[in-house]
C-alpha positions in Angstrom: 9.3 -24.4 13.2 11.3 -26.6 11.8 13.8 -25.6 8.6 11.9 -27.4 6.0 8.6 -25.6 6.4 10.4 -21.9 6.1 9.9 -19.8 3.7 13.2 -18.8 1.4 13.2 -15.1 0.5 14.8 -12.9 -1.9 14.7 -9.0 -1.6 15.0 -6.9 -4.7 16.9 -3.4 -3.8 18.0 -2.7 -0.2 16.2 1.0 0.2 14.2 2.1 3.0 11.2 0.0 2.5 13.3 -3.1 1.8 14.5 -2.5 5.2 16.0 1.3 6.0 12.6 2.5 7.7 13.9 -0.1 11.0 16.6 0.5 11.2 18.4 2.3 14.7 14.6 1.7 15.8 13.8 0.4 19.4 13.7 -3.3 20.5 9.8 -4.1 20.1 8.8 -2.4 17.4 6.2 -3.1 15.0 8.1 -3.4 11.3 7.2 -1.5 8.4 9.3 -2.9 6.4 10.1 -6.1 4.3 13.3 -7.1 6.0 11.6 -6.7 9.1 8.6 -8.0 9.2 10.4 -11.3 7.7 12.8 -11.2 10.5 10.0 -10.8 13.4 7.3 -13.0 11.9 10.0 -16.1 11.9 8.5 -18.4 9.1 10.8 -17.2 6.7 14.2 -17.1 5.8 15.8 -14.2 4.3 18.4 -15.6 1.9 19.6 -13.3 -0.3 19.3 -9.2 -1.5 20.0 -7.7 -4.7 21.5 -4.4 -4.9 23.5 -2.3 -7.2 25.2 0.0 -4.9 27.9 -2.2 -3.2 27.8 -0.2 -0.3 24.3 -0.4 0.3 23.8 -3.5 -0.8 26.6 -4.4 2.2 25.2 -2.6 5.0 21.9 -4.3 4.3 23.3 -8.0 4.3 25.1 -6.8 7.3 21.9 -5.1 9.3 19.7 -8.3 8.8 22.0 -11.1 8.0 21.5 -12.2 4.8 24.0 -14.4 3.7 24.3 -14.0 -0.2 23.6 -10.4 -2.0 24.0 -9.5 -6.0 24.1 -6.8 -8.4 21.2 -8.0 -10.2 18.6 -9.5 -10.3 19.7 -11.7 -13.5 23.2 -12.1 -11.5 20.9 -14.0 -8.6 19.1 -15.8 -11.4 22.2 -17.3 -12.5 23.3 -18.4 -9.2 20.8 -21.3 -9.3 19.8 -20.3 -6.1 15.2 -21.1 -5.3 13.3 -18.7 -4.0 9.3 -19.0 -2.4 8.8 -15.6 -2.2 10.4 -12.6 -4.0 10.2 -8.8 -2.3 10.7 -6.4 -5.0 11.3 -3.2 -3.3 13.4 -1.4 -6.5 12.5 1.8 -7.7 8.9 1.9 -9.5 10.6 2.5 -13.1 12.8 -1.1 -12.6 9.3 -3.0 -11.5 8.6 -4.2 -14.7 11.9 -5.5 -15.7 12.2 -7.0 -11.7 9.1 -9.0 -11.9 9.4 -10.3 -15.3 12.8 -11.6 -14.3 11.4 -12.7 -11.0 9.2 -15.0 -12.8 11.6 -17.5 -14.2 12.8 -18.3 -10.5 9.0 -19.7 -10.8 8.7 -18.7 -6.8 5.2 -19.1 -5.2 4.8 -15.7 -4.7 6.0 -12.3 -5.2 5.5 -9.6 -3.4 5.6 -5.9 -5.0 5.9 -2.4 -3.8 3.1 -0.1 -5.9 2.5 1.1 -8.1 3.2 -2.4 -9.9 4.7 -0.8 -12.6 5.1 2.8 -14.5 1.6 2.1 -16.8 -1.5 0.2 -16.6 -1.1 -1.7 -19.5 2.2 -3.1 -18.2 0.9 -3.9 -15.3 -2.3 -6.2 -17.1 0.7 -7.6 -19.1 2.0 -9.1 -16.0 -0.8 -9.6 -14.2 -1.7 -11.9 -16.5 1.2 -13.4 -16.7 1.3 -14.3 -13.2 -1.7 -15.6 -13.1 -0.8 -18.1 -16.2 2.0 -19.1 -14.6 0.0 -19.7 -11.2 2.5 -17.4 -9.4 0.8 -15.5 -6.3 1.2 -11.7 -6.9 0.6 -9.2 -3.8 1.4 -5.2 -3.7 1.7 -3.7 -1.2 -0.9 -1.4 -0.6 -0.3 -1.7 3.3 -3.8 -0.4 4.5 -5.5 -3.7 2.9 -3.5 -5.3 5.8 -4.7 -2.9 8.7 -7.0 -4.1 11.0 -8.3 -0.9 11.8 -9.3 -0.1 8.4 -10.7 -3.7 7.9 -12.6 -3.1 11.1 -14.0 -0.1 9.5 -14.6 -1.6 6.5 -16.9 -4.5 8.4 -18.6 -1.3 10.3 -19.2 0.1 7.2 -20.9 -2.7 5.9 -22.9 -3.3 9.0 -23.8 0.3 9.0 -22.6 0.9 12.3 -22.0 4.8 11.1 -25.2 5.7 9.8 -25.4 6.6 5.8 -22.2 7.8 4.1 -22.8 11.6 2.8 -19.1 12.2 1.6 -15.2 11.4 2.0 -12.5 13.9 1.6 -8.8 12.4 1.8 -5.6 14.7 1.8 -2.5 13.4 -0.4 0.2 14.4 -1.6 3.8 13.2 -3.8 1.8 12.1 -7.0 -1.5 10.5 -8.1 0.1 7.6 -8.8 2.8 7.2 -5.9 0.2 7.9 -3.0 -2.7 9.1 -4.9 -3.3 5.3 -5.6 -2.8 4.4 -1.8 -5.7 6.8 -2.0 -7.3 5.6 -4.7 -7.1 1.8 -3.5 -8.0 2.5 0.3 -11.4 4.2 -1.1 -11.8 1.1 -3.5 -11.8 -1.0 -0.4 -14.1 1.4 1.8 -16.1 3.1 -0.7 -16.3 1.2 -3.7 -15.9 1.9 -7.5 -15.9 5.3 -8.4 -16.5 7.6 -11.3 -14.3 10.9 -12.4 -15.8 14.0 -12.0 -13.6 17.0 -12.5 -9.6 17.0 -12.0 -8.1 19.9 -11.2 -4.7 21.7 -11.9 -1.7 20.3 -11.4 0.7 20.6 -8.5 4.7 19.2 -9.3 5.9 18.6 -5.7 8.1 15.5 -5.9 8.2 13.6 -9.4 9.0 14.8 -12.8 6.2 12.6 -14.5 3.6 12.0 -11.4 1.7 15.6 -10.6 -0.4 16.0 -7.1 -3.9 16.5 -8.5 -6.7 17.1 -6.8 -9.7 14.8 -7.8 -13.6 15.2 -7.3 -15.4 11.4 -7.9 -18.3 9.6 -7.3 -18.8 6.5 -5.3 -22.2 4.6 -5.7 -25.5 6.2 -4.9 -23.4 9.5 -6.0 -21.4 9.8 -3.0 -19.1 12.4 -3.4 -15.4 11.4 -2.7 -13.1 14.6 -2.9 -9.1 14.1 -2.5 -7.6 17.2 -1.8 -3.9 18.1 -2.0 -0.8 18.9 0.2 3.0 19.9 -1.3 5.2 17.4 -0.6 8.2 19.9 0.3 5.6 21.1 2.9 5.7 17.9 5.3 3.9 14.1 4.9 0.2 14.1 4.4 -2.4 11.0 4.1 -5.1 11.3 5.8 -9.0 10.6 4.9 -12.4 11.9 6.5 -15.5 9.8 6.6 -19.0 12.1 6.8 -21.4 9.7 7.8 -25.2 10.2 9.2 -24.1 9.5 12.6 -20.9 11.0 12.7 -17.1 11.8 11.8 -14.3 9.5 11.0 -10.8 10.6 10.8 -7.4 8.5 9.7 -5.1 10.7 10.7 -0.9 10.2 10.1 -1.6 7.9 7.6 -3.4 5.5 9.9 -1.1 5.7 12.7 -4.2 7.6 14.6 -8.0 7.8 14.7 -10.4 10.6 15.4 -13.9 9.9 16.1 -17.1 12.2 16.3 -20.4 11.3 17.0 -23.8 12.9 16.2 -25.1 14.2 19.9 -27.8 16.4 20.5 -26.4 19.7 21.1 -26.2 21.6 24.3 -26.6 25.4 22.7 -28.9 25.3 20.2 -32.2 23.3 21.0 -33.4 21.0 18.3 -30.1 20.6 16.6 -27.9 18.0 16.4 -23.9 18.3 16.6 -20.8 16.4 16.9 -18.9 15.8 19.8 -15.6 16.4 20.7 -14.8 13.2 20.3 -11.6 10.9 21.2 -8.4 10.5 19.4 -7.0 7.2 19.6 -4.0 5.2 18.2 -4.9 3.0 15.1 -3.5 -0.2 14.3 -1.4 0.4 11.3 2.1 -0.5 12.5 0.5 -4.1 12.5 0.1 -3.7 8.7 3.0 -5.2 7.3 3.4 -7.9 10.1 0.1 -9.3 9.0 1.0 -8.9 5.4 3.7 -11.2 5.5 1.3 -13.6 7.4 -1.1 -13.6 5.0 1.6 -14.1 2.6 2.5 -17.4 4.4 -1.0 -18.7 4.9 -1.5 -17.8 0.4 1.2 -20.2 0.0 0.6 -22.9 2.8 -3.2 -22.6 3.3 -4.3 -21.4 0.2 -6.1 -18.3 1.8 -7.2 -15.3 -0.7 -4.3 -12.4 -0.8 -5.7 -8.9 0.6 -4.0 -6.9 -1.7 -3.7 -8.3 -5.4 -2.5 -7.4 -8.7 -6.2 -7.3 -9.9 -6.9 -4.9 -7.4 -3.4 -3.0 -7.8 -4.3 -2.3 -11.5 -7.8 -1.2 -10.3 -6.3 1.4 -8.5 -3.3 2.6 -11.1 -5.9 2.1 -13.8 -7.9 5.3 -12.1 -4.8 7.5 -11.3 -4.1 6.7 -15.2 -7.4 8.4 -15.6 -7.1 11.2 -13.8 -3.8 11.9 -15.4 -5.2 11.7 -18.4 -8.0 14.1 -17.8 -5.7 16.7 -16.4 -3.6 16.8 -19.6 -6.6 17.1 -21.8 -8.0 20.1 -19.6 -4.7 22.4 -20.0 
C-alpha cells in the first residue's frame, strides 16, 4: 500500500488499552489494543501519542515507534501536525475535554474508549457535534466487532436457537464502566429494554460508578437479569442465553463459548434436558483487528460504523437510569 493511501493516527494517553495490554506478548498474537491493532492491520500510520507522564509517554513512543509524542492534546494541536483518525484512550473523566479538542484537528474519524464521557447529556452534546461537523465517531464497545457475537446475533434473528425465555449476564467494576459493555452487548442481541427493579449497591472499584445488579425487560417481556461479581474478587463478564432449544454461554468475556442443546433425556422418559454440551474458543481476540478495519472501510468506503456514538449514548443513557433509580430507592 502505498504512503499516500495510509491512514495518519494520533493516540490520546499511552495506558494499557492505548497499547500496554500487548505488550511482552508472543509474536502472532491477536491485538487488543489501539497501538496494536494499527501496527498489525498496516493501513495506518501511527504518528504521534499524547501523554502527560514523560516516562510513559516515552516508553510508548519507544514500544511502537511513534515518532512525535506531547503533553497534551492542545500541545499536538498546536504543532500543526493532520490527523485521519484520533484514538482517545485517556481516562473516562478527560473524554470530554479530548474529543472536543480532537475536533478542531477536523480528522475523519475518531475513535473513543466508553463510556464516551462521564454523563449522558455530554455525550448528546458531542454527539451532535460530530455529526454537524461530519466527523465519524466510533467507541469502542469491542463485542460490536466480534464475529462470534455477530454470528449469534444473525442466529438469533434466524431463530436458529428456538424462542428466547431469558438472559442473565454477570458484571462487575461499575454500571457504567462494564455495566454498559453489558448494557450495549444486550442492545445488540436482545433489543431495547425496560427497568424493572435495581438493586443495592456494591462499591468495588470506582468512587462514583457502583456494581448494581439490574432486572429488565426486553420485548415480548423477556426478562434480562445482570447479576453482580466484586471486582477485588477476580474479572467477570460473562452472559447466558435461555433459549427454547437450548443454552448459550459467553464465557471470559467472549474469549470462550459454551453450548447446550435441548436432547431428549436418557433418565427420565418424556422429558427433555440439556446436554453436556462443548466448550469452544470464541472469536473475540479478532475484535479490535476488525474494528480498525471497519474504521478504514468508514473512511475510504463509506461503510456504516458497528459501534457509534448514537448507539454509545443508548447504552450510557440506560446505566444513567439505573443509577438513578438506585439512588432514589435508598
Amino acid at each position: 500500500m502505498s504512503a499516500a493511501s495510509t491512514v495518519r493516527v494520533l493516540i490520546v494517553g499511552c495506558g494499557n488499552i492505548a497499547g500496554g495490554f500487548d505488550l511482552g506478548r508472543p509474536s502472532g498474537y491477536l491485538p487488543y489494543t489501539h497501538a496494536g491493532a494499527y501496527s498489525r492491520d498496516g493501513r495506518f500510520d501511527l504518528l504521534a501519542c499524547v501523554e502527560p507522564d514523560d516516562k510513559r509517554r516515552s516508553e510508548f513512543m519507544a514500544a511502537w515507534d511513534v515518532p512525535a509524542g506531547f503533553r497534551s492534546i492542545e500541545e499536538a494541536l498546536g504543532s500543526g501536525n493532520q490527523f485521519d483518525v484520533i484514538s482517545i484512550c485517556s481516562p473516562t473523566d478527560c473524554h470530554a475535554h479530548d474529543l472536543e479538542t480532537a475536533l478542531r484537528f477536523r480528522p475523519k474519524l475518531v475513535f473513543c474508549e466508553k463510556p464516551l464521557t462521564t454523563s449522558a447529556a455530554e455525550t448528546q452534546r458531542l454527539v451532535a457535534e460530530c455529526a454537524e461537523m461530519n466527523i465519524l465517531l466510533a467507541v469502542n464497545y469491542t463485542r460490536r466487532w466480534d464475529a462470534e457475537v455477530l454470528k449469534l446475533q444473525a442466529d438469533m434473528q434466524a431463530g436458529r436457537w428456538g424462542e428466547l425465555r431469558s438472559v442473565v449476564g454477570y458484571y462487575n467494576k461499575g454500571v457504567a464502566n462494564n455495566g454498559s459493555h453489558m448494557v450495549d452487548l444486550l442492545h445488540l442481541l436482545v433489543g431495547p429494554m425496560d427497568i424493572v427493579k435495581v438493586g443495592k449497591p456494591i462499591d468495588d472499584f470506582f468512587a462514583n460508578d457502583p456494581t448494581l445488579p439490574v432486572w429488565l425487560e426486553g420485548p415480548q417481556g423477556v426478562p434480562v437479569l445482570l447479576a453482580c461479581g466484586h471486582a477485588g474478587d477476580y474479572a467477570i463478564f460473562e452472559l447466558q442465553l435461555v433459549f427454547s432449544q437450548g443454552t448459550l454461554t459467553m464465557e471470559e468475556g467472549g474469549l470462550f463459548w459454551r453450548e447446550r442443546r435441548a436432547v431428549d433425556s436418557e433418565t427420565f422418559k418424556g422429558y427433555r434436558t440439556l446436554e453436556a454440551g462443548v466448550r469452544r474458543a470464541g472469536q473475540y481476540p479478532g475484535a479490535m483487528l476488525n474494528a480498525v478495519d471497519n474504521i478504514y472501510r468508514a473512511i475510504n468506503q463509506g461503510d456504516p460504523l458497528a459501534s457509534t456514538g448514537k448507539s454509545a449514548l443508548a447504552a450510557q443513557g440506560v446505566c444513567e437510569q439505573i443509577k438513578q433509580n438506585a439512588r432514589q430507592d435508598l
